[in-house]
N, C-alpha and C positions, 0 to 999 in steps of 0.2 A: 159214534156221533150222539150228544145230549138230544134226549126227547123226554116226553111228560106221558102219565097217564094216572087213571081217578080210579080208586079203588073205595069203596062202603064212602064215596064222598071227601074223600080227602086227595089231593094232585101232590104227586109225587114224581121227584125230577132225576131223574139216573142221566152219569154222563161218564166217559172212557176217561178213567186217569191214566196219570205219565206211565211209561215204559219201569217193570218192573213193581209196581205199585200194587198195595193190595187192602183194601180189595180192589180188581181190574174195575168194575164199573159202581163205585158208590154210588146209592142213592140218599133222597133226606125227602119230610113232609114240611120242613122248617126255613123259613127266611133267614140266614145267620146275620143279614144286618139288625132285622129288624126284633129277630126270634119270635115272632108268629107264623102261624102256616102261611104257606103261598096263595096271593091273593087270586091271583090267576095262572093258569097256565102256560100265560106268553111271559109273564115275569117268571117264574121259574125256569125255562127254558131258557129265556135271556143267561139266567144264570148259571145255570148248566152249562153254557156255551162259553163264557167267560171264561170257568175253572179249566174245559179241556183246553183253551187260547192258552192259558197261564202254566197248565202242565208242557203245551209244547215249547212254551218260551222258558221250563226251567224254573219259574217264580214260584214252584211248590216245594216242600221239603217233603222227607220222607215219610212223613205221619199226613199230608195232602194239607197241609196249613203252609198260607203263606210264608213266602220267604224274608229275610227282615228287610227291613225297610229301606227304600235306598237313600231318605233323606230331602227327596222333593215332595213338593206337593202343588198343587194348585196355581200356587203367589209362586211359582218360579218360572223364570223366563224359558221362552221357546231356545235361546243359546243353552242354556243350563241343560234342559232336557237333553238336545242335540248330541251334546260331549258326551252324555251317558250312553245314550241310543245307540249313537256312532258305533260307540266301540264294540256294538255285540253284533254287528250287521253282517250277516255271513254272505257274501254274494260273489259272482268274478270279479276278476282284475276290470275290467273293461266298463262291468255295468258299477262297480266302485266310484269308478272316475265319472261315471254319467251323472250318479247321486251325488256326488264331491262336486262336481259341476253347476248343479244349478241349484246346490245348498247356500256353494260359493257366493255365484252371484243373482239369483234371484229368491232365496228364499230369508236367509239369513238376514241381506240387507232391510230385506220388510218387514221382517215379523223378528227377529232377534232379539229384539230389549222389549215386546209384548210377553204381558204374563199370559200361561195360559186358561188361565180359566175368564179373560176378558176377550180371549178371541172369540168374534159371534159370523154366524155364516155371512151375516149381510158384508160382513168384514170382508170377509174371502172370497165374494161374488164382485165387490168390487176393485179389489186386487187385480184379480182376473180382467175383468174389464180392461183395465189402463192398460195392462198388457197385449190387449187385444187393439186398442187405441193406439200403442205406442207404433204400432204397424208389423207384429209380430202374426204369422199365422195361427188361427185359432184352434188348428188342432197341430201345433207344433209347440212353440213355447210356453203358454198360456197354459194348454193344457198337460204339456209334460211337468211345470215347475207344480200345480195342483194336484197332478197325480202322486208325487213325492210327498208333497205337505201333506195328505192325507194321509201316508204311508207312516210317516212321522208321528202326527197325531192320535192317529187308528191305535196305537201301539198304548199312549197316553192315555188312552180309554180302559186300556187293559191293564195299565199300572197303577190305576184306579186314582189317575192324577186330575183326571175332568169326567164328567158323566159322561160327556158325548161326544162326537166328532163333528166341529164347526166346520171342516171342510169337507166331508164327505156331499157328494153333487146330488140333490134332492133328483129324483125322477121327474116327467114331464112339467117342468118347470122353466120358464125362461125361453128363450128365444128357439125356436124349431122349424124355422128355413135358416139352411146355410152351416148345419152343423150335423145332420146327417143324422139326425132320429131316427128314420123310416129305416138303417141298416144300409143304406144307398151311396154307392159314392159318382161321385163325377167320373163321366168317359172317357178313359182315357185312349187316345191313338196306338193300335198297335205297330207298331214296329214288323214290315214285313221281311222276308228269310233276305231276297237281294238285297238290302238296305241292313243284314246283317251285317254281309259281306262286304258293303259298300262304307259301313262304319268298321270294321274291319282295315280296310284297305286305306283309308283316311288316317288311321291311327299309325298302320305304317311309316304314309309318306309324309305328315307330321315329325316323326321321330327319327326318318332314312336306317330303319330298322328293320330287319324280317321279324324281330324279335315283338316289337310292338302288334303288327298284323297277329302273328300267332294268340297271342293274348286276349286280342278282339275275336277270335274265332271260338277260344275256351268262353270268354264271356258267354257271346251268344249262342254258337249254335251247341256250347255244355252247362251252359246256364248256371256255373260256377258263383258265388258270390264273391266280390274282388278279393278281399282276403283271404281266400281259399285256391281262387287264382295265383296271386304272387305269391304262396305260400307253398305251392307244386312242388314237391322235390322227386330226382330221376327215380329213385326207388320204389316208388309210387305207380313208377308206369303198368298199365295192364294190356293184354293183349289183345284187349277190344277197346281198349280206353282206360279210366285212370282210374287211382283212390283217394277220397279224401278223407284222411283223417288229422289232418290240422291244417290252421289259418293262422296266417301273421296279422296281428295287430296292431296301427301306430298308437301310442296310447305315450302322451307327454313327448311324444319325438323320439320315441325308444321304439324297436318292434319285438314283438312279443311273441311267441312262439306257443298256442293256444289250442285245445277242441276245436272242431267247428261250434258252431252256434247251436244249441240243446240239442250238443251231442252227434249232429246230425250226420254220421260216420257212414258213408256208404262207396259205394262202387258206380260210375260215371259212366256209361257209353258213349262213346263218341262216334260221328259217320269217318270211315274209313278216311275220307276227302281230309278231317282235318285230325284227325288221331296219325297220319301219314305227315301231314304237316309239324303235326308236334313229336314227332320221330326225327322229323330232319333235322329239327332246329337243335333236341337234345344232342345229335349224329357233332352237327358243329360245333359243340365248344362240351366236350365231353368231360370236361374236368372243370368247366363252372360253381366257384363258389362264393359265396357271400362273402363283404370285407368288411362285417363289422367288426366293431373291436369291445373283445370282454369287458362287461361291466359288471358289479354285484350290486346291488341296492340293499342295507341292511335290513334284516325287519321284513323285509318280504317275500313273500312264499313264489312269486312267480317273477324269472328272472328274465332282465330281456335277453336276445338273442345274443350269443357269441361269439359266431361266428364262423364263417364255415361250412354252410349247411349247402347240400347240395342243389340249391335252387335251379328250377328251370328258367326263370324270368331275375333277369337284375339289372341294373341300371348300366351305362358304359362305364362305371367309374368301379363297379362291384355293388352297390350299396340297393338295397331294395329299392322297390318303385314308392314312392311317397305319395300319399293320398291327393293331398290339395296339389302339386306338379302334375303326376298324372292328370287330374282332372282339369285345371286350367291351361297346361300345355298342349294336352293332348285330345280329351274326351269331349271338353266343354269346345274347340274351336270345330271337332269333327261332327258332332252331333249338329251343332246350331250355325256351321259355316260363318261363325263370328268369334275373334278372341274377345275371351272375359274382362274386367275392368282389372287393375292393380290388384284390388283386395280379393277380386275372383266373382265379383257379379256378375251374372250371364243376364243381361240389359240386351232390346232389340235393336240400340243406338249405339253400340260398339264396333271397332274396328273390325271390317271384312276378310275375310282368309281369301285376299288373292292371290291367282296363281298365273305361269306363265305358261300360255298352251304349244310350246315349243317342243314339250314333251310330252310323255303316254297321256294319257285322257287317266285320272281328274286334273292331270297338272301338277308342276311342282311351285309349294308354295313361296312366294318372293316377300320382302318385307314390306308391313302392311298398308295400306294408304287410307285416308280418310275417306270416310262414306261421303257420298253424292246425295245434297240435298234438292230437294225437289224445287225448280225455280227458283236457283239460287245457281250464279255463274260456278262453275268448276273446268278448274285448269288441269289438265295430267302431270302427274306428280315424271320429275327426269329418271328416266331407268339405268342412264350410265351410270357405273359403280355399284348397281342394285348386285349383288350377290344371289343365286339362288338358296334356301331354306328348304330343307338341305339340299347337297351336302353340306355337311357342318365341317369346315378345313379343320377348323383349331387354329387357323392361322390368316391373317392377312397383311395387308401391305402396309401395316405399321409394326408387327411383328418383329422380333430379333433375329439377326440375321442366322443365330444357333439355331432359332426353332425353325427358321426357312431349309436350312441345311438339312434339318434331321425329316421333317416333311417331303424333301425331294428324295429324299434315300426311303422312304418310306414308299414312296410312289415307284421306286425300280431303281434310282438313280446308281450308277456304283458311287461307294463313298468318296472314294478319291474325286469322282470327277464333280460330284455333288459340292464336294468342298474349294474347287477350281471357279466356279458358278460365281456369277456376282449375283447381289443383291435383288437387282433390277433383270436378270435374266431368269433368277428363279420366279419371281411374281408374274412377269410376262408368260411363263410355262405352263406353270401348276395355279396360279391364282387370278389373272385376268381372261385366261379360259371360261370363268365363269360367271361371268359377267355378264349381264343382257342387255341385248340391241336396243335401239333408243324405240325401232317399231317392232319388238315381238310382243305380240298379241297377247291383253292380260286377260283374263276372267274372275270371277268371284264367285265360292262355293254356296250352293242351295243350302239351306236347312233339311236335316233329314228329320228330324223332329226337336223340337226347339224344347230344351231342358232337359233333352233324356238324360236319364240316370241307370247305371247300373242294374237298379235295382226294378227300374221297370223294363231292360231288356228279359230280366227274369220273369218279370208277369206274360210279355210276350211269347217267352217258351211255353210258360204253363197254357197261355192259350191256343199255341200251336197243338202240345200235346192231349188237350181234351179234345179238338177238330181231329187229330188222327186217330181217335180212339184209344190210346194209348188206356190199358189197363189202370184204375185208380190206385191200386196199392203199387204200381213200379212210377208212375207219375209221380204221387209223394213221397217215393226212395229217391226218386232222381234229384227232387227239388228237396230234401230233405227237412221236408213236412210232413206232420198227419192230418190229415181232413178228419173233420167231424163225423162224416160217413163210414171211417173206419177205425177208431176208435176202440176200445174195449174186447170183446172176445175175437169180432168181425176181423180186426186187425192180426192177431193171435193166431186165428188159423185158415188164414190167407197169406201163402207164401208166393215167394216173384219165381214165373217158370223161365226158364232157359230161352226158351222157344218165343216168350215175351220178349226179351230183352235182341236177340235175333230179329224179330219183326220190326223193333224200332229204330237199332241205326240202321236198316235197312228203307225204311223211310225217311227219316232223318239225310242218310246217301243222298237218297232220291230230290232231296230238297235241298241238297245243298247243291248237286249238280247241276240244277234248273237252276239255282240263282247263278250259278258261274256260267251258265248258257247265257244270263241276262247280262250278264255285267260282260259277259267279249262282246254282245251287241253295241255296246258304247265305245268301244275300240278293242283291238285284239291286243296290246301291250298295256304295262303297268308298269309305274314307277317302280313300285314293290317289287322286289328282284323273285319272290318263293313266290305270289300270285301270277309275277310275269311267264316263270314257268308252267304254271297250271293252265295261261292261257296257248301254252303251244299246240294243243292238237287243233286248236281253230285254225292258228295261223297255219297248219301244215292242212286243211281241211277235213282232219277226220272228226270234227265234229263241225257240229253247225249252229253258229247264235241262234239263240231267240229272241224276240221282240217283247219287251217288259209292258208294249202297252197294251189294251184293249184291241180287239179286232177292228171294231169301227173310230179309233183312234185316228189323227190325219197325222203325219210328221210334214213339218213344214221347214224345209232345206234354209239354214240362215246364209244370205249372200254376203261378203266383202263387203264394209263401203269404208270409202278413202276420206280424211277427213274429220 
């Protein structure tokens, strides 16, 4: 690292050349712009820092003098730079397309035909603003498309194309409520363990899948991050739980077969309750593969997936789980007890997830009806011909008469006699069986927390496991983080003991069986056929619910009324 020091009065600035360079740490007494001594210490050192910036980006040759010149200067446009920059940008696939993203569309469009030496900060504080105006969050897009144009420009400094960086964020400057100076962020709700399970079992009966359920169980109670979730493959299994060593990525509508996220390659415990779960589901479809179909992209180093891969999660069709489906079919309706808009806004004024309480308690979901506004007449929408959601037939009563035929042999039918069948004897059988009474009783699902994400079911974990003690160096393996508190040698030689990771799904168990004690208090059956089994020792009485609420809580019995 360049530093300075004063000998008989003269400052003198040494700094680490490139690899291989010699000598390893020149020094000089001399300005080479200006070829007088250094006027001060913090220019020197300025400069200092620059050459080791320049040796690691390669811009030295071998004698430590500039490399030639690339042909810009100053008067050239921020597009010009870009093309150049672009091409030496070493980063993932992933975070590529995040800079390609919002080069694309927010930085390009604004600043692309400005030279750079006429961009000035006030330029780029109110850039930012509009974006801030435009109804974007302001540590969201605002501040990701500035953090990039800095990345850009920063570079520009070093190519000695502008003195300075016009976007770099001055310190205490500018507005400081509402942007989180103090280090502070806003509270957010944690996510309790039954409300796991209960988002969990939501995603099941959303999708009429055990397969879904399972997935919500790795979410939360393994604190997996989604694409390292669909990314599971059987080989991976461990005998106390799993491995992660890659995630899928959707990245252009392709999935990508990746690291986890800086590397984060570790060993997963899971409590018995759902590591037993994700043993059955692997048990049923033992030969489960992906169906995607090979593709090469020329030109690039990381190819999508091709197919085949022994996935434990995939969609009915073979094809992975997709990020915006999952989320707006399945995660955004069970999370917030409301479906998303068309484009996928989770809004408080969207349609309600109701359901029809004919069946296990939370109900199966029927299709949707308009919300009830408040002193405003509302009529009940006709339930005849309502279908339940799911089951999903694949088929109704506008169907062809092949696919009715093939549907009842499906169901047991023998062929022969299935083919005997008319049209209107098979729909009667298999298809208006499921249809609902004009009076079976609807309901609409509660919010379990309104906008969860993924990504804060993981903060959740992490706050379970600092309240169980859980040791700080097996906590950030689990979550495949380093905390700041360990760090550097701390980290080094502090290893994860055996006897650690035994204590934790052993609490972990313990939490998960209390939230399945809570969740048979709400009924002892589930739509979900792998949860409905878990609740059997209630129904046979060798276990016993527990009460999810407060001791001094009142339950107040809701009566019938007719009407």
């Amino acid at each position: 690292m360049a530093y300075t020091f004063v000998r008989d009065g003269v400052i003198y600035v040494r700094w680490k050349n490139a690899p291989g360079r010699t000598p390893k740490k020149p020094s000089t007494t001399i300005n080479p712009e200006t070829g007088h001594p250094w006027a001060s210490q913090r220019e020197a050192l300025t400069w200092g820092k620059n050459q080791e910036a320049k040796a690691r980006l390669g811009l030295l040759d071998a004698e430590g003098e500039e490399s030639e010149s690339t042909g810009l200067t100053g008067e050239s446009t921020v597009t010009e730079w870009f093309e150049q920059w672009w091409v030496g940008l070493d980063v993932g696939l992933k975070s590529q397309h995040n800079y390609a993203y919002y080069f694309r569309v927010y930085i390009l469009p604004e600043w692309g035909h400005w030279r750079l030496c006429d961009i000035k900060a006030s330029d780029v504080n109110a850039w930012e603003k509009r974006l801030i105006d435009a109804g974007y969050e302001r540590d969201g897009v605002p501040a990701g498309a500035r953090t990039r144009l800095t990345t850009l420009l920063g570079d520009a400094v070093i190519e000695r194309l502008i003195g300075s960086n016009p976007a770099l964020r001055q310190r205490h400057r500018g507005r400081r409520s509402g942007v989180r100076t103090a280090g502070r962020r806003a509270d957010k709700p944690v996510l309790q363990p039954l409300q796991w399970l209960q988002m969990s079992e939501r995603l099941g009966v959303l999708s009429g899948r055990d397969d879904e359920f399972v997935l919500g169980l790795l979410l939360t109670f393994g604190a997996l991050r989604y694409g390292e979730a669909v990314g599971l493959q059987r080989p991976y299994m461990r005998p106390a739980g799993i491995r992660v060593d890659w995630q899928l990525e959707e990245i252009d509508s392709r999935w990508y077969l990746l690291p986890p996220k800086d590397d984060s390659n570790r060993d997963v415990d899971l409590p018995p309750m759902v590591h037993n779960a994700l043993t059955q589901l692997i048990a049923a479809h033992p030969e489960r593969r992906c169906a995607c179909k090979p593709v090469t992209i020329e030109g690039q180093k990381e190819q999508p997936c091709q197919g085949g891969l022994p996935c434990v999660f995939v969609g009915p069709k073979g094809g992975h789980p997709r990020n915006g489906n999952f989320s707006s079919r399945l995660w955004a309706p069970a999370a917030d007890g409301r479906y998303p808009t068309s484009n996928g806004q989770r809004r408080p004024d969207t349609l309600p997830v109701a359901v029809e309480l004919g069946s296990a308690w939370p109900g199966v979901p029927i299709p949707a009806w308009q919300r009830a506004v408040p002193g405003a007449p509302y009529e009940r929408p006709a339930l005849n011909g309502y279908s339940r959601r799911p089951p999903k037939l694949g088929v109704n009563v506008a169907s062809p008469r092949a696919a009715l035929v093939a549907f009842a042999i499906e169901q047991g039918v023998a062929e022969e006699e299935a083919r005997q069948m008319t049209r209107v004897q098979i729909i009667d059988r298999f298809i208006r069986c499921h249809y609902l009474a004009e009076d079976t009783p609807v309901a609409s699902w509660l919010p379990l927390l309104d906008g969860l994400t993924p990504h804060q079911v993981r903060h959740a974990h992490s706050t379970l496991l600092h309240g169980l003690g859980t040791p700080l160096r097996l906590r950030d393996d689990r979550m495949g983080h380093v905390s700041p508190e360990m760090r550097g040698m701390r980290m080094t030689y502090t290893d994860i003991l055996p006897e650690w990771r035994t204590a934790l799904r052993g609490d972990l168990q313990r939490i998960a069986e209390r939230a399945l004690a809570e969740r048979a208090w709400f009924g002892l059956h589930s739509p979900v056929q792998m949860l409905d089994a878990m609740l059997e020792p209630f129904r046979e009485g060798r276990k016993k619910p527990v009460s999810p609420m407060p001791a001094r809580a009142k339950v107040i019995p809701l009566e019938g009324r007719s009407g």
